[in-house]
C-alpha positions as CSV (number, residue, x, y, z in Angstrom):
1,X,0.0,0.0,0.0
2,X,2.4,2.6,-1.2
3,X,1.9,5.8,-3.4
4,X,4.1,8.8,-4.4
5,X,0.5,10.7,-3.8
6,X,0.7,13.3,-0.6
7,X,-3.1,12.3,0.5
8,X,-3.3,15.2,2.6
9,X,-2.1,18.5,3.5
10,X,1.3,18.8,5.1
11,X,4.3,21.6,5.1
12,X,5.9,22.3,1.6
13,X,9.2,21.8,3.7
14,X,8.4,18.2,4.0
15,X,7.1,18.1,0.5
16,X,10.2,19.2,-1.1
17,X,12.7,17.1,1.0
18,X,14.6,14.6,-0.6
19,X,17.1,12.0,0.1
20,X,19.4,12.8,-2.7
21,X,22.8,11.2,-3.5
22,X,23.4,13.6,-6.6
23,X,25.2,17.1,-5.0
24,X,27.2,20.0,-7.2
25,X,30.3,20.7,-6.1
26,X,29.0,23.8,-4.2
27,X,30.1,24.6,-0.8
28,X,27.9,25.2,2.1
29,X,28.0,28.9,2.6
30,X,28.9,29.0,6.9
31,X,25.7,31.0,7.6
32,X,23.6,28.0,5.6
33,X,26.0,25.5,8.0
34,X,25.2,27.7,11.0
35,X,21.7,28.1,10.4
36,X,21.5,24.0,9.9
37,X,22.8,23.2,13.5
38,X,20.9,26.0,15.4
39,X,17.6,24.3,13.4
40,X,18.8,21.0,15.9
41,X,19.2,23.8,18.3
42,X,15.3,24.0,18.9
43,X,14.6,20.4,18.5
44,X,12.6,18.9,21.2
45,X,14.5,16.9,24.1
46,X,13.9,14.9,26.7
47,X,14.2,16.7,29.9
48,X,15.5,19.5,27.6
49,X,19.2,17.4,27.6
50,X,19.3,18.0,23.7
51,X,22.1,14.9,23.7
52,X,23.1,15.8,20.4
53,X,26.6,16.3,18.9
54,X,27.6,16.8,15.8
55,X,31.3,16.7,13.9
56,X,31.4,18.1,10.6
57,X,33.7,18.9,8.0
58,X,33.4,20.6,4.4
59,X,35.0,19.1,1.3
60,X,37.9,21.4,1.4
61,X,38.8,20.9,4.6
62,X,40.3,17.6,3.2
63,X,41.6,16.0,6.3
64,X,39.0,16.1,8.8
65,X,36.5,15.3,5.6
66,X,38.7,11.9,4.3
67,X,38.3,10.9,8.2
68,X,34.8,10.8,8.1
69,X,34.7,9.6,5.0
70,X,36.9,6.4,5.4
71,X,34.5,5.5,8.1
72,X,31.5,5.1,5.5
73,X,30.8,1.8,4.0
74,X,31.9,1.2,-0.3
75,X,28.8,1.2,-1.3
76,X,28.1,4.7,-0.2
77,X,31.8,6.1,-0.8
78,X,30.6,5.9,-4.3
79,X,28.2,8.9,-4.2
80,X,29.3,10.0,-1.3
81,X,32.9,11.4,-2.3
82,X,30.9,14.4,-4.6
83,X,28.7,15.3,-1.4
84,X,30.1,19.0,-0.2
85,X,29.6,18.4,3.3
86,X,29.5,15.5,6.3
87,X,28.2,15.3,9.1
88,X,28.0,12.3,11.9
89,X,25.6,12.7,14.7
90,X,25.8,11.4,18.4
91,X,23.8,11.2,21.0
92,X,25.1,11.4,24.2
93,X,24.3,8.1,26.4
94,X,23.9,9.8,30.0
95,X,21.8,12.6,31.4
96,X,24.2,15.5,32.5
97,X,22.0,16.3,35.4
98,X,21.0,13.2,37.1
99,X,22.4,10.1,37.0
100,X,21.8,7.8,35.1
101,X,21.4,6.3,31.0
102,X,19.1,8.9,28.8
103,X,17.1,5.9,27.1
104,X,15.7,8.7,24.6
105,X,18.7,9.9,23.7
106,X,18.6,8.7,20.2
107,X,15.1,9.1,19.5
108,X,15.7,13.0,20.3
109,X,18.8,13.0,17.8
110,X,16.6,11.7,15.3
111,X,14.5,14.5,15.7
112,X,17.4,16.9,15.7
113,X,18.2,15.4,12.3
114,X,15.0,15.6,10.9
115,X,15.0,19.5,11.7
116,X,18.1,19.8,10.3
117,X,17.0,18.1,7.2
118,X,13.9,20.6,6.9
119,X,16.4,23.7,7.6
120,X,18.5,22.5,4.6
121,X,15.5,22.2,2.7
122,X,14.4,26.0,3.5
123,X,18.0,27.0,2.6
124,X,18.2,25.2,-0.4
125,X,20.0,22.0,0.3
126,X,19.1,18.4,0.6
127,X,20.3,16.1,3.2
128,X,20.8,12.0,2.7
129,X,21.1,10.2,6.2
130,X,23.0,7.7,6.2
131,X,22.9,4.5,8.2
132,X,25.9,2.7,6.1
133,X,29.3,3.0,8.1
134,X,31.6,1.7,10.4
135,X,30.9,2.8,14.3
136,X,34.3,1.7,15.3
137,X,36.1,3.1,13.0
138,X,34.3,6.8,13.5
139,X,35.2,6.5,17.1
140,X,38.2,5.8,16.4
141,X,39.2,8.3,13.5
142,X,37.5,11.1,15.6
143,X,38.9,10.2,19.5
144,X,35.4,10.1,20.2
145,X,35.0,9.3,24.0
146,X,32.7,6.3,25.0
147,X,30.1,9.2,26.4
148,X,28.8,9.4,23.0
149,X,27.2,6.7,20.5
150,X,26.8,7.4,16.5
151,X,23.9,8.1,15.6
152,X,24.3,8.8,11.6
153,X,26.2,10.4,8.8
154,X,24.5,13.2,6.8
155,X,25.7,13.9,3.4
156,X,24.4,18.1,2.8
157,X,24.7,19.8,-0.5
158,X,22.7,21.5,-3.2
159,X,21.3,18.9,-5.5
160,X,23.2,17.8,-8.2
161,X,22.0,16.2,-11.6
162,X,21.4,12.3,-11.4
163,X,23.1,11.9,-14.6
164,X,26.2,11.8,-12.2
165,X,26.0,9.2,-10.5
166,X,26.4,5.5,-11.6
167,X,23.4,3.7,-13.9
168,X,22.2,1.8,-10.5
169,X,22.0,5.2,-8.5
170,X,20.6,7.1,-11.6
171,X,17.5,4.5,-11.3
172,X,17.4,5.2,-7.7
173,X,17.7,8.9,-7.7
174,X,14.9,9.8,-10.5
175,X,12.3,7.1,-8.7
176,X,9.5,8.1,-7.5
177,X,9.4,8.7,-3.4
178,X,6.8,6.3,-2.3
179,X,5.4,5.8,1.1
180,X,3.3,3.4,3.0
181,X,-0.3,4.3,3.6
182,X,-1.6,6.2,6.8
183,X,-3.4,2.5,7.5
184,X,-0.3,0.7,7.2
185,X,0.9,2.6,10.2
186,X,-1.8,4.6,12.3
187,X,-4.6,2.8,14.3
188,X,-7.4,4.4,16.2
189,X,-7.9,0.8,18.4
190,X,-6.1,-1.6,20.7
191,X,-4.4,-4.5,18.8
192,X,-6.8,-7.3,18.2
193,X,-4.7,-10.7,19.3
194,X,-7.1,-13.1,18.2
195,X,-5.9,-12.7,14.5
């Protein structure tokens, strides 16, 4: 039960967004980059803890950029290497003002991405999330301390043609964005566990 259709009304942000792997060569301007992470700034938190962090780096900052990068699996290095800018994202295991693991840590990164992902949107950018890479090796490129855990990589640019990327990708990249149903997924009952 999936459609490309929007069935109802929602936010032209959300319309417009779009996982792309096809980026120009365009730098992200630092007042875009600034705007992007004080978008996560306003996110919605737990407690307020906004156990986010985020290490970036923009194409031309070449050694910081190749670390992230080497942590990313093949398969994405392939479209990846053209996107302007990375980002991974952590969430921060512990509360900082009470003992204790935050158990919604990720869940509020999440949302911190997805605000970030509209931003770019507004500023004329597109954001891919990506879930392909190798923890260890982004700890360990980056020193990260074992307060954090990865969350994911973003890859931000302003959208490239498709005719870039490889035939496979191409496919990908000019397919329709389809989504399941509201009734696939919303349910105004309790579960019925005779079925």
């Amino acid at each position: 039960m999936k459609s490309d259709n929007v069935d109802f009304p929602i936010s032209e942000l959300i319309r417009r967004r779009k996982s792309v792997r096809a980026f120009t060569d365009q730098l992200v301007e630092q007042d875009k980059l600034n705007s992007l992470f004080e978008a996560t700034r306003w996110a919605p938190s737990s407690t307020n803890e906004q156990p986010w962090l985020y290490i970036y780096a923009s194409k031309d900052q070449t050694a910081l950029w190749n670390k992230l990068f080497e942590a990313l699996n093949d398969g994405n290095k392939i479209w990846v290497k053209d996107a302007p800018l990375l980002i991974v994202s952590f969430a921060r295991k512990n509360f900082t003002r009470f003992p204790g693991p935050n158990a919604h840590a990720m869940y509020d990164l999440g949302g911190a991405n997805a605000f970030l992902a509209l931003q770019a949107v507004e500023l004329g950018l597109q954001v891919r999330q990506i879930a392909g890479f190798n923890a260890a090796k982004v700890m360990e490129n980056l020193n990260v301390p074992d307060l954090y855990e990865p969350g994911v990589f973003l890859a931000v640019g302003y959208p490239g043609s498709p005719e870039s990327l490889p035939e496979n990708l191409k496919l990908r990249e000019a397919a329709p964005r389809e989504r399941n149903s509201q009734q696939v997924f919303v349910m105004n009952q309790v579960f019925d566990n005779e079925k």
